[in-house]
C-alpha positions in Angstrom: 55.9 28.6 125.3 56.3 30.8 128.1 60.1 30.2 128.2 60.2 30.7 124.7 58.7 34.3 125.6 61.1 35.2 128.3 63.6 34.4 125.8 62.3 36.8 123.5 62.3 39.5 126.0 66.1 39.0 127.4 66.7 39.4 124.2 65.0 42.5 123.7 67.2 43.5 126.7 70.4 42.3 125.6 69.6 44.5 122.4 69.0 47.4 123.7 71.6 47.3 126.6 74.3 46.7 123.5 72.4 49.6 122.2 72.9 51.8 124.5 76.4 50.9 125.1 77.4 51.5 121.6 75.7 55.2 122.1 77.5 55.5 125.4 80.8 54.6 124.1 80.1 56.9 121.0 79.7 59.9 122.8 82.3 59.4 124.8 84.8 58.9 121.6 83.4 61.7 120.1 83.8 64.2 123.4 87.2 62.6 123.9 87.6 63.7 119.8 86.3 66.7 120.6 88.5 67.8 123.3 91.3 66.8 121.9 91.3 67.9 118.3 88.3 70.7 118.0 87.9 72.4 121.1 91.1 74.7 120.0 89.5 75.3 117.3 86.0 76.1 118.7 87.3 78.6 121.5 89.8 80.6 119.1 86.8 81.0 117.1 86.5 84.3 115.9 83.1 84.4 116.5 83.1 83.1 119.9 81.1 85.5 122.3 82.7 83.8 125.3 86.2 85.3 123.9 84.6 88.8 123.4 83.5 89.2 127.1 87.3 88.3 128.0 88.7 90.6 125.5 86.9 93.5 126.3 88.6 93.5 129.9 92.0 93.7 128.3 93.9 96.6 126.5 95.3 94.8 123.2 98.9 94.8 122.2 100.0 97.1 119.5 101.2 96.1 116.5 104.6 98.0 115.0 106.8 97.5 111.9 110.6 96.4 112.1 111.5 100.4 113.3 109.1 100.4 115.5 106.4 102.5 114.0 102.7 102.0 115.5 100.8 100.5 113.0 97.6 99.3 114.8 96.8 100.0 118.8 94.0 100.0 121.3 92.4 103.0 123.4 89.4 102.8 126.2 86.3 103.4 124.5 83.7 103.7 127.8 83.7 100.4 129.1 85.4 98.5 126.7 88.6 98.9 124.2 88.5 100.4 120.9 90.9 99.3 117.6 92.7 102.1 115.7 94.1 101.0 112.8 96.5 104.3 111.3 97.7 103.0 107.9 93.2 102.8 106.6 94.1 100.1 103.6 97.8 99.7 104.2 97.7 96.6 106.6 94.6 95.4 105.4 95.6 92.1 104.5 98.5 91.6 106.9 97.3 92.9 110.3 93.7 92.3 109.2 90.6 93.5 112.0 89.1 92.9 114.9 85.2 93.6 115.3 82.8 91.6 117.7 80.3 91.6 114.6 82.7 90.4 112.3 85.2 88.1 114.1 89.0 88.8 113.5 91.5 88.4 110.3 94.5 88.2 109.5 97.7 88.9 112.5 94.7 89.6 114.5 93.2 86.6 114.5 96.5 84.1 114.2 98.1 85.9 117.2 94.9 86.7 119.0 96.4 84.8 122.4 99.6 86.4 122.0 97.7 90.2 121.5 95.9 90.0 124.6 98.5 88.1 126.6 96.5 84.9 127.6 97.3 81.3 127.4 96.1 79.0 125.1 94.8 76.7 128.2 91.2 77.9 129.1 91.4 76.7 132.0 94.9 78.3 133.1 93.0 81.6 132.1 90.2 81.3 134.3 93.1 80.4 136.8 95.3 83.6 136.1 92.0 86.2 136.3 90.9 84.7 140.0 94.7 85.1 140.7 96.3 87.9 139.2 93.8 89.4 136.1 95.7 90.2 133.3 95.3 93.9 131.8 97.2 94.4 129.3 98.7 92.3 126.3 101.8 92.1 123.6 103.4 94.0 121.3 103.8 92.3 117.1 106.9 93.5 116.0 106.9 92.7 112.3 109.6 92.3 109.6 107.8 94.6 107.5 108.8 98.1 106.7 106.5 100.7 106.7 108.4 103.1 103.9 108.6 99.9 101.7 105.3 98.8 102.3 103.8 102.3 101.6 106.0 102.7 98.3 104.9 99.2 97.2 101.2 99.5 97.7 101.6 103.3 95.3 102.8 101.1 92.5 99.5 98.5 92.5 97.3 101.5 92.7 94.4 101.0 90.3 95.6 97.1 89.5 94.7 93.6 90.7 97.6 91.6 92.2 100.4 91.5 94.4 103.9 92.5 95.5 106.1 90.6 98.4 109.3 91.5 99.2 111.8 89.7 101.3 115.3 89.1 102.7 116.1 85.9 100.4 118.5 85.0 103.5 116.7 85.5 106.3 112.6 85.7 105.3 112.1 88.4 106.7 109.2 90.0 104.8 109.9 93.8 104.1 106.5 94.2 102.0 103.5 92.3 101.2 100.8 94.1 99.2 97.6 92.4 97.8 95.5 95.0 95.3 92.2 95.6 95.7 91.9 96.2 99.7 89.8 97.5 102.2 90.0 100.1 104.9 89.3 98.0 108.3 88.8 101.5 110.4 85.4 101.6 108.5 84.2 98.1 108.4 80.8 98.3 110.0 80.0 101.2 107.2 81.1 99.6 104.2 81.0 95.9 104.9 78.3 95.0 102.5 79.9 96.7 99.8 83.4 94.9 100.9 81.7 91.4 100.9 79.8 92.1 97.5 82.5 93.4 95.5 83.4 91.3 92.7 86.7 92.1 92.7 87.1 90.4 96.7 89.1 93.1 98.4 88.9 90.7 101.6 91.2 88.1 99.7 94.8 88.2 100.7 96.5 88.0 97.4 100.1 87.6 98.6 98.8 84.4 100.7 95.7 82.6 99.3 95.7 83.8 95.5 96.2 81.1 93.2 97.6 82.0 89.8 99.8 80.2 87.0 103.2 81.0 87.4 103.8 81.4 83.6 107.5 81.5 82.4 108.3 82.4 85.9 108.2 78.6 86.6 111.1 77.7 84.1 113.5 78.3 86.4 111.9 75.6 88.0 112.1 73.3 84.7 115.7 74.6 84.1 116.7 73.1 87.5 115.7 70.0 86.6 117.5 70.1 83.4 120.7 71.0 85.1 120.1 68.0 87.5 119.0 65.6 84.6 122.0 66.1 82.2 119.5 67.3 79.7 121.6 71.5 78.8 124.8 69.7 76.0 122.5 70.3 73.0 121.9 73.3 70.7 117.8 73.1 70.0 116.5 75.2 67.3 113.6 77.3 68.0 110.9 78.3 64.7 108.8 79.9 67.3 106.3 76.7 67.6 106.5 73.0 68.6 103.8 70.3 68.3 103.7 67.7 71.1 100.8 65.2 70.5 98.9 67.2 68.0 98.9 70.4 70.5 100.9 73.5 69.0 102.6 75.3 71.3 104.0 78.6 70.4 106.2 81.4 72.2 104.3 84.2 73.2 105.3 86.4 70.1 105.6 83.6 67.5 109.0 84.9 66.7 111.7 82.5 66.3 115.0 82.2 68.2 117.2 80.0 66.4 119.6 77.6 67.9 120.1 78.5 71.4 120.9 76.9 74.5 119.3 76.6 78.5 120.9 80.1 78.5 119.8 81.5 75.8 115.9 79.6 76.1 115.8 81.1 79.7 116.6 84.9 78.7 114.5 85.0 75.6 111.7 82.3 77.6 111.3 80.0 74.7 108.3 78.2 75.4 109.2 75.3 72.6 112.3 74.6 73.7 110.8 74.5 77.9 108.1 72.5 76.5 110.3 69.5 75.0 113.2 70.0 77.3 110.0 69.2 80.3 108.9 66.6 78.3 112.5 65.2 77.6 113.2 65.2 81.6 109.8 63.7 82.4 107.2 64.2 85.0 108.8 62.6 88.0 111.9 64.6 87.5 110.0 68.0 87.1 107.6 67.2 90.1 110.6 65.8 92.6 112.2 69.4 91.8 108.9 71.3 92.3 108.2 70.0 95.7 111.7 70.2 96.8 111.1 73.9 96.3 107.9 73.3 98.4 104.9 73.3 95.6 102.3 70.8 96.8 103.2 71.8 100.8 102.0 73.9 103.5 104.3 77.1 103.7 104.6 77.6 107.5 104.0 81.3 107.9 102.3 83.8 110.0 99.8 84.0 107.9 97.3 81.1 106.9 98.9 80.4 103.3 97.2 78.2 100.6 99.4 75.5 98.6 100.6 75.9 95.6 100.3 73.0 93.6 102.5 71.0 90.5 100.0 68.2 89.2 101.3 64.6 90.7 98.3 62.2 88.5 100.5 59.1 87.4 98.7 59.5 83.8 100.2 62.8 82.8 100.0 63.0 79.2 102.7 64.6 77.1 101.3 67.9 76.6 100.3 68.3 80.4 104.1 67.9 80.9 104.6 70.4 78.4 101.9 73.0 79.5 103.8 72.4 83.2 106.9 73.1 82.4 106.0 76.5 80.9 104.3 77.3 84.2 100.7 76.9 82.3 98.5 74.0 82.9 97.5 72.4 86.1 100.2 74.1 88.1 99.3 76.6 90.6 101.2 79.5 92.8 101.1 82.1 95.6 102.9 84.9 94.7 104.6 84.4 98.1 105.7 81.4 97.2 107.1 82.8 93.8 109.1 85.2 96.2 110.4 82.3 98.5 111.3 80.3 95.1 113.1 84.1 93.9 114.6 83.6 97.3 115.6 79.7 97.4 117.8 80.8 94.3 119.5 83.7 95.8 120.4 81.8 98.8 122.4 78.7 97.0 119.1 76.9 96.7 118.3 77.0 100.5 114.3 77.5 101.0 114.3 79.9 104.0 110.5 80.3 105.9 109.7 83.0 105.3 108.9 85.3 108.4 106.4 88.0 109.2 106.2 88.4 112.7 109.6 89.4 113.8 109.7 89.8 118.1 106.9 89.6 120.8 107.2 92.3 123.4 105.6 91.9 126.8 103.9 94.8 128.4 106.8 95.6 130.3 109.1 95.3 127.5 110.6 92.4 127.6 110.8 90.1 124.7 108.8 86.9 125.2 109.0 85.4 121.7 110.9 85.8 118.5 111.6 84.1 115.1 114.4 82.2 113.8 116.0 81.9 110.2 114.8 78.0 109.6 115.9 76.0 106.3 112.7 74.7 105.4 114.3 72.0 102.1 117.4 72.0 100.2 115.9 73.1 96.8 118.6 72.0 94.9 122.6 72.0 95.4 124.7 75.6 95.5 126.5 74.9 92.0 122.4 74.5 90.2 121.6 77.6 92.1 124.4 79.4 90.9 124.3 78.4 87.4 120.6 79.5 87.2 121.2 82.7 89.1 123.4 83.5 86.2 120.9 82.9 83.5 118.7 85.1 85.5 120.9 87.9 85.7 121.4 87.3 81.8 117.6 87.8 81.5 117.5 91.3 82.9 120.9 91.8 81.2 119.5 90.9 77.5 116.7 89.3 77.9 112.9 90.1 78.4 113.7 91.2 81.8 115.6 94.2 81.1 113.2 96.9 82.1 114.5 95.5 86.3 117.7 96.9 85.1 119.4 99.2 87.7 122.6 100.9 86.7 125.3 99.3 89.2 123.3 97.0 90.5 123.0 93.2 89.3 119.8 91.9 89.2 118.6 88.8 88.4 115.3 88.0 87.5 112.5 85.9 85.8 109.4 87.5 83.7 106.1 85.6 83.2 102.8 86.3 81.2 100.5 83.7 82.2 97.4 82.9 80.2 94.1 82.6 81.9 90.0 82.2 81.4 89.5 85.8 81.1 91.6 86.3 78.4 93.6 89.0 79.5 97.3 87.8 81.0 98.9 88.0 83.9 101.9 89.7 84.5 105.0 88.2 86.6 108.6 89.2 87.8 110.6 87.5 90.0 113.9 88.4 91.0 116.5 89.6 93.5 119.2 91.9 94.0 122.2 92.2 94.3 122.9 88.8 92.6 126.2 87.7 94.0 125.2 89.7 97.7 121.1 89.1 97.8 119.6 91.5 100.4 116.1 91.3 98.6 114.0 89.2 96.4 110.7 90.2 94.9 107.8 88.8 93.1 104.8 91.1 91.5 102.3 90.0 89.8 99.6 91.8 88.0 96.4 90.2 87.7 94.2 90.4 84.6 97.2 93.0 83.2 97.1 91.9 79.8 100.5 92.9 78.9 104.2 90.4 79.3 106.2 90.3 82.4 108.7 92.1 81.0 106.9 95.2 80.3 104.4 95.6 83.1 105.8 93.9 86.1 109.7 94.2 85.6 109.5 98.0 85.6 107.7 97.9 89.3 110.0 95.1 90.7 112.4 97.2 89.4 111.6 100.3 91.4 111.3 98.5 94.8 114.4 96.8 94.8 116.0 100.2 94.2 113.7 101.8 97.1 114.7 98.7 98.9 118.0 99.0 99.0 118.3 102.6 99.6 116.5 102.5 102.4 116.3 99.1 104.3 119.2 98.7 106.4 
């Protein structure tokens, strides 16, 4: 009996020494964890007082456009450094703020290290102030122009949307507008009415708004025809298709007649995009979507949320069909339209698109700088080429012709995408000149309630002009 006790009570032991192990080695995975994958994340924290208290010892880099204008700089405020931001709403969304209360946005929070010249090793930092304390940190030097940027932000005024604007060769990004904004100079006075506005003036458009592409996306779908085979035949257009028991119509019911990928792309026949998508099939029209990077993350400057082309094995016919019209399930940036403007302009080449253009040390020497980076083939030169010509025939003759500039070719896209509230959006893409690109555009106008064609192709219009008169 009494062995049969002490039995018992070993075990009882063995128990809770396995226990305790278990919790030991537990902690210790989840420190190791930790360390290793969220302690980056925990210290670059915008909210992290400990990064304040360093901060406040060091002046903070400026921030200038691609000639060199001060958009955003730092002057001694008593003890500590104060943020001037000289543009109010311009740079809103792209340089973003800086406030103890508020944490950081934008450029200021993705290149805070680089801003205040510190390492991204906490421990080298705590090294380098016993050693040599640092004072003073880099200079952004963007890709964006400041005239452009200005011009293109006068065109959204009073709309909901967006306008990028971009060297379809390089990726350099001359503009990037998202409408409504906010002025960060006054932040602490009006942040309650910033964070309760309806309309979300703190949501970066260009970047994180997710919208259906329209009839933007069938150059997407007429890709994938050219690849497929699938451009011999004549189709003839009545103005409406049924595909399983859904009718699909253009968007002015009007009839085309027999007309060709050419002719379906410059008048954006939705009947004969709808069958042609269905025709090709899913895997086809998905292969060609993420080629041109839908369903990845966009490395950029700025935190960027994925577009999306649906991938579900059990895609119905009339999901194909609302897809390959740009409608359904499939989702955009309208930086991503821009870089898809862009992957056509440059011979199907998807260039990454670039923001920040040079780091400048305090002492002026440049410390970092971006490269022109492939990021996918999108498709081969002679597919890019061939639609590149159907989109110069769409500003030519087509719904696109209000982006016409005399002695200038442009090719472009329009779009009027459907949505919940009832009222459409308006798209352009495009880019100019179309055998020379040296910009591509996309604009969209949220909640517009009018085509493409008539709302957005006009403004695209007008930048690219500006553009090219003035960017050298």
């Amino acid at each position: 009996m009494k062995s049969n006790n002490i039995n018992k009570e070993v075990r009882r032991i063995i128990v809770v020494l396995v226990l305790v192990c278990v919790l030991f080695v537990s902690l210790v995975v989840y420190l190791t964890y930790f360390q290793i994958f969220k302690a980056e994340t925990v210290k670059m924290n915008s909210y992290n007082k400990r990064l304040w208290i360093n901060e406040e010892k060091i002046l903070r880099g400026s921030i200038i456009d691609r000639n060199g204008k001060i958009l955003a700089y730092s002057e001694k405020d008593g003890e500590t450094y104060r943020r001037i931001y000289n543009y109010g709403n311009l740079y809103s969304h792209i340089i973003g703020y800086s406030y103890r209360e508020y944490g950081k946005s934008g450029l200021e929070l993705k290149y805070n290290n680089e801003l205040l010249n510190i390492s991204k090793s906490a421990a080298l930092n705590e090294l380098r102030n016993i050693v040599a304390p640092n004072t003073e940190g880099n200079t952004l030097k963007l890709t964006i122009d400041h005239h452009l940027q200005e011009y293109s932000r006068n065109l959204l005024k009073g709309k909901k949307g967006s306008i990028v604007a971009m060297n379809p060769i390089t990726g350099e990004i001359y503009a990037m507008v998202s409408m409504p904004d906010f002025n960060p100079s006054t932040l602490r006075e009006n942040w309650s009415n910033i964070v309760e506005d309806e309309n979300s003036p703190l949501l970066n458009r260009a970047t994180s708004g997710l919208y259906q592409p329209g009839s933007t996306f069938k150059v997407i779908t007429a890709i994938a025809a050219i690849e497929a085979g699938k451009v011999g035949e004549k189709y003839n257009c009545t103005g409406s298709t049924t595909i399983d028991g859904y009718v699909l119509s253009d968007y002015n019911k009007t009839p085309h007649g027999n007309i060709d990928l050419t002719g379906a792309l410059v008048y954006s026949c939705n009947p004969y995009f709808a069958e042609k998508g269905v025709e090709i099939g899913k895997d086809k029209l998905e292969d060609v979507a993420e080629r041109f990077y839908l369903n990845k993350a966009i490395p950029f400057d700025l935190t960027v949320t994925k577009s999306s082309f649906p991938n579900k094995s059990n895609m119905g016919k009339t999901d194909i069909a609302a897809a390959s019209i740009g409608q359904g399930e499939v989702l955009v940036t309208p930086l991503h339209m821009a870089m898809i403007a862009s992957g056509i302009a440059n011979k199907g080449q998807i260039v990454k698109p670039i923001l920040v253009k040079e780091i400048i040390s305090p002492e002026g020497r440049i410390v970092g700088f971006s490269e022109i980076e492939i990021l996918s083939e999108g498709t081969d030169a002679f597919t890019a080429n061939e639609v590149k010509n159907m989109m110069v025939e769409v500003v030519q003759r087509g719904t696109g012709k209000n982006a016409r500039i005399n002695g200038v070719k442009v090719a472009g896209k329009t779009g009027t995408a459907q949505n919940p509230s009832n009222k459409d959006h308006a798209w352009f893409i495009g880019f100019a000149p179309a055998d020379d690109p040296k910009i591509a555009i996309a604009v969209i106008l949220e909640e517009e309630g009018a085509s493409g064609g008539t709302a957005a192709a006009p403004i695209a219009r007008k930048i690219i002009l500006e553009a090219l008169n003035t960017i050298n």
